[in-house]
DRENPALUM-898257 format. One record per residue (C-alpha): residue in one letter; x negated, y, z negated. Coordinates in pm, whole numbers, plus 50000, padded with zeros to 5 digits. Layout:
// residues N
aXYZ;...
END
This chain:
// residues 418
x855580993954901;x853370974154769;x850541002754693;x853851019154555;x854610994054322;x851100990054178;x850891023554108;x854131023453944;x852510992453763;x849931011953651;x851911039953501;x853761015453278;x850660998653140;x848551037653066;x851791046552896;x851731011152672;x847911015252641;x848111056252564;x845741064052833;x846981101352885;x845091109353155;x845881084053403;x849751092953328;x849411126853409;x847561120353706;x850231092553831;x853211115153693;x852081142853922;x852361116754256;x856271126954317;x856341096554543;x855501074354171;x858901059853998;x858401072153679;x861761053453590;x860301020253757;x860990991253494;x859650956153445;x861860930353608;x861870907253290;x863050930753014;x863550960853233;x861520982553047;x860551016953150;x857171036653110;x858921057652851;x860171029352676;x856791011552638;x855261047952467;x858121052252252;x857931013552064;x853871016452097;x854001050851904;x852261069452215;x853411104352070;x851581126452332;x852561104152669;x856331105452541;x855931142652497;x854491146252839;x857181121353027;x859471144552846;x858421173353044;x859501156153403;x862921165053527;x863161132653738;x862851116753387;x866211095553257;x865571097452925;x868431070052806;x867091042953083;x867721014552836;x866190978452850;x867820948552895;x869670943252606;x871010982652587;x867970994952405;x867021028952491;x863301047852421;x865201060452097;x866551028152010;x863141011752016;x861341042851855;x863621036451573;x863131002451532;x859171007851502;x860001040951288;x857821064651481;x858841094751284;x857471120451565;x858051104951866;x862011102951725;x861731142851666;x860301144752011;x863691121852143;x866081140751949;x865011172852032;x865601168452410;x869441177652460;x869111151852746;x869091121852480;x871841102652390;x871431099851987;x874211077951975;x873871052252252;x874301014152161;x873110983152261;x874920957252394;x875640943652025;x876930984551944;x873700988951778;x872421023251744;x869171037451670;x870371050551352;x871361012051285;x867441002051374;x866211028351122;x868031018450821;x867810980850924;x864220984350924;x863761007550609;x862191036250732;x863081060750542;x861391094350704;x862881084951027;x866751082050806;x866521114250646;x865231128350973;x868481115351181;x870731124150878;x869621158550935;x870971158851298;x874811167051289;x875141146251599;x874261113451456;x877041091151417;x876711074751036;x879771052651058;x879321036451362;x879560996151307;x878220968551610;x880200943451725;x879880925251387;x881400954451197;x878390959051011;x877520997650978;x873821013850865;x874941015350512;x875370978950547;x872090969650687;x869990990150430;x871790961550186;x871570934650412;x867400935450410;x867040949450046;x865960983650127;x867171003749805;x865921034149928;x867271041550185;x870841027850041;x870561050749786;x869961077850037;x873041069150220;x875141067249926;x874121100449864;x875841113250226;x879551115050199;x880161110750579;x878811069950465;x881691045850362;x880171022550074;x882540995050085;x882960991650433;x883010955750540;x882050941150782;x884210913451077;x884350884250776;x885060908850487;x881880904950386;x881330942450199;x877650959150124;x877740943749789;x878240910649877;x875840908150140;x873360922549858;x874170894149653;x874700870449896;x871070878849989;x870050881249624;x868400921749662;x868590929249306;x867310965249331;x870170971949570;x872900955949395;x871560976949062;x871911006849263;x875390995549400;x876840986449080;x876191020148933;x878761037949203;x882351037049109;x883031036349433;x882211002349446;x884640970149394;x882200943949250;x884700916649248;x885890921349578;x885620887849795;x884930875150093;x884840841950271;x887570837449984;x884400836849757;x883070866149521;x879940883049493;x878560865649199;x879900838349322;x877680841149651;x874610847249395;x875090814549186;x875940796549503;x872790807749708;x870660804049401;x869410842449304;x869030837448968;x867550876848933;x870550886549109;x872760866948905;x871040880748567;x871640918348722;x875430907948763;x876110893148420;x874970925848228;x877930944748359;x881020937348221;x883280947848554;x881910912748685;x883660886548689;x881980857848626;x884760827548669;x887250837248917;x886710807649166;x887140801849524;x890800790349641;x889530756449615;x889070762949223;x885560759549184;x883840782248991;x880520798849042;x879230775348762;x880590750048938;x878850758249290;x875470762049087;x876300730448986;x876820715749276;x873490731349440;x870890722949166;x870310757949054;x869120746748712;x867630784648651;x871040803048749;x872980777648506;x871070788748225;x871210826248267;x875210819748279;x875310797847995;x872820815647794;x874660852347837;x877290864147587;x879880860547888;x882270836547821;x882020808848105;x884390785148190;x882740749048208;x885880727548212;x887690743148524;x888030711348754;x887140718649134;x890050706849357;x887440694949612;x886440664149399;x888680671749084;x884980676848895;x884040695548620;x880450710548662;x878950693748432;x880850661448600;x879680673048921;x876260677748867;x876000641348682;x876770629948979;x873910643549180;x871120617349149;x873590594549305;x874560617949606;x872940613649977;x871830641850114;x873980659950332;x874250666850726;x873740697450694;x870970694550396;x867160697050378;x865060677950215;x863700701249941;x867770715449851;x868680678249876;x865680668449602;x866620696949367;x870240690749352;x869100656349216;x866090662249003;x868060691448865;x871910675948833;x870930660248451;x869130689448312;x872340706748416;x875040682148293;x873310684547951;x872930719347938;x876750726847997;x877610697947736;x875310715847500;x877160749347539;x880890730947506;x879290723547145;x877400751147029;x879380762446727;x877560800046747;x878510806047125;x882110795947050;x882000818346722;x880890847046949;x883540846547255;x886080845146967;x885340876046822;x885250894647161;x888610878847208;x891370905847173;x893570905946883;x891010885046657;x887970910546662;x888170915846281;x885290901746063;x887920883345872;x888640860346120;x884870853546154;x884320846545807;x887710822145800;x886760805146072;x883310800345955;x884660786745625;x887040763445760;x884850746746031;x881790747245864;x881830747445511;x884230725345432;x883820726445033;x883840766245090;x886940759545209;x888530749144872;x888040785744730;x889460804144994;x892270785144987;x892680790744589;x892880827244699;x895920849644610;x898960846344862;x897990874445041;x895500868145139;x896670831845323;x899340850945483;x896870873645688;x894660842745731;x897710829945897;x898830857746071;x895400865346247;x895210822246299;x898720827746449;x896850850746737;x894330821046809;x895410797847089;x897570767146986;x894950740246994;x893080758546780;x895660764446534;x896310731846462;x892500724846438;x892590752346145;x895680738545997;x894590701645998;x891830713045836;x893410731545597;x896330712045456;x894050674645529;x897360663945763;x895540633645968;x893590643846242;x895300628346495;x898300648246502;x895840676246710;x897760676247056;x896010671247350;x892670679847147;x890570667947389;x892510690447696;x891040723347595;x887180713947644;x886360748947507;x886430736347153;x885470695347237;x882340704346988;x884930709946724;x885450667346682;x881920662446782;x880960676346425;x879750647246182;x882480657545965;x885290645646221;x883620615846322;
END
């Protein structure tokens, strides 16, 4: 037994090693194991040449009858399995090519080799199992992630496009926590992938997950490329907030992600800074204020803990500055529907900034108040009576709740209200 063993020993290390001679000679002994595995990973000789890229010993263990070609390893790997993981390209043709392989088998986890070749981004070894009708595209591990959804998981945009491309591959898939392709590209912040993603219909880019949104995930995690990508296409949306009403503002906020708070508040999307989180009943400016006076968390290191507080007044101030920029707040109110015209621009301009402008406008024929009033009458109510107030001088305290609708708090910050 023991002479046994050793040679059997030896077989599995000139198959690791590629030394072709000494496994012909041993795989011509008939009383040799060629199945024999390693007791700690149970590993077989034709599993060690397969991961090591040892094309001609896998194409001569082939050969052998007494071969099992789908001997797998401890955790359910097969040869395939681990030839796919390394992305040996023609040791896989040699695999799938013997009508004895099992292209489909999974691991213990339901992985298959197709899942280890788009995980790892090896693209010849994809297109060369795509090409085999056999293959299995849809098949998800325990986790209920599928290939498609690994290619986006690790950021590899070619082979997700080359997916996409296959209509046997579901896009949108999710996976056990509802967690779809897109989100776990911006959850991971890939922006080549979630480019690529966003330009299929097919795809639902506010769909959520974890009751949170894929931009969401991006300002919360801190991908402020990702988060630029997101904010150029108009499907996103870039304030629906968790079910505890925070907003991804508010979560950048929260997480010291100075850079990601100025891509928001510099875009022409209109953001919502005065939603107040249930958690702490916050604003995100309020909340990250607070941040130089918060410990650091459990759960916190020591570098996410330090830029949530050398970060939290730079933000505060930069949301406060955006609350009162007169040209932002000019802008979302001419993409507002209903009051797109240039009129309204010019009025509003005239009333709120030039107050002795003001005085000829108002001299104007009758007509032309009425449609001033008309298009004010589309403007939300706080805002009317802004416009009004200014218009007719009544006293400015008769502005209801003025201070409630923090979209327009710049308006009495103006040295002509003070």
């Amino acid at each position: 037994m023991a002479c046994q063993d050793t040679k059997e020993q030896q077989l599995w290390l000139a198959c690791t090693e590629g030394n072709l001679e000494l496994v012909r000679s041993l795989c011509e002994d008939p009383a040799v194991d060629v199945n024999w595995a390693d007791e700690e990973y149970h590993r077989t000789p034709l599993y060690r040449a397969s991961g090591h890229g040892q094309t001609d010993v896998v194409r001569l263990l082939l050969h052998l009858d007494r071969m099992d070609v789908n001997n797998s390893n401890q955790e359910g790997g097969t040869p395939l399995f681990i030839a796919c993981q390394e992305g040996h390209a023609a040791i896989i043709s040699l695999l799938i090519n013997d009508p004895r392989v099992d292209v489909n088998a999974t691991s213990h986890d339901g992985v298959t080799p197709f899942h280890m070749s788009c995980f790892g981004g090896h693209l010849p070894v994809v297109r060369l199992l795509l090409g085999d009708p056999r293959i299995i595209v849809t098949l998800a591990d325990i986790h209920g992630k599928t290939p498609f959804y690994m290619s986006c998981e690790k950021g590899h945009e070619s082979v997700a496009a080359l997916l996409m491309a296959d209509p046997r591959v579901d896009v949108s898939r999710p996976n056990m926590n509802e967690a779809t392709p897109f989100y776990i590209a911006c959850e991971k912040g890939h922006r080549d992938v979630i480019s690529l993603l966003l330009s299929d219909p097919r795809i639902d880019v506010n769909l959520p997950a974890k009751k949170a949104t894929p931009f969401y995930i991006s300002c919360q995690e801190g991908h402020k490329e990702a988060v630029a990508t997101l904010l150029d296409d108009p499907r996103v949306s870039v304030n629906q907030p968790r079910d505890d009403n925070s907003t991804p503002l508010w979560f950048a906020s929260q997480n010291g992600h100075l850079d990601v708070a100025q891509h928001l508040l510099a875009s022409d999307r209109e953001v919502h800074v005065w939603v107040r989180s249930d958690f702490n009943q916050k604003t995100a400016a309020e909340q990250a204020r607070q941040q130089p006076d918060v410990k650091r968390g459990d759960h916190e290191t020591e570098d996410r803990a330090r830029k949530r507080q050398t970060n939290g007044p730079a933000i505060a101030n930069l949301i406060d500055s955006y609350e009162i920029d007169p040209v932002a707040v000019k802008a979302r109110l001419r993409k507002t529907p209903g009051i797109r015209e240039h009129f309204i621009g010019q009025a509003f301009a005239l009333v709120v900034f030039h107050v002795d402008s003001f005085v000829a406008l108002r001299a104007e024929a009758p007509s032309t108040t009425r449609r001033f009033f008309n298009i004010c009458g589309q403007l939300p109510m706080e805002l009317q009576m802004v416009l009004c107030n200014r218009m007719f001088g009544s006293p400015r305290d008769v502005v209801p709740s003025r201070l409630s609708e923090p979209a327009f708090k710049w308006l009495v910050r103006l040295p002509e209200w003070q």
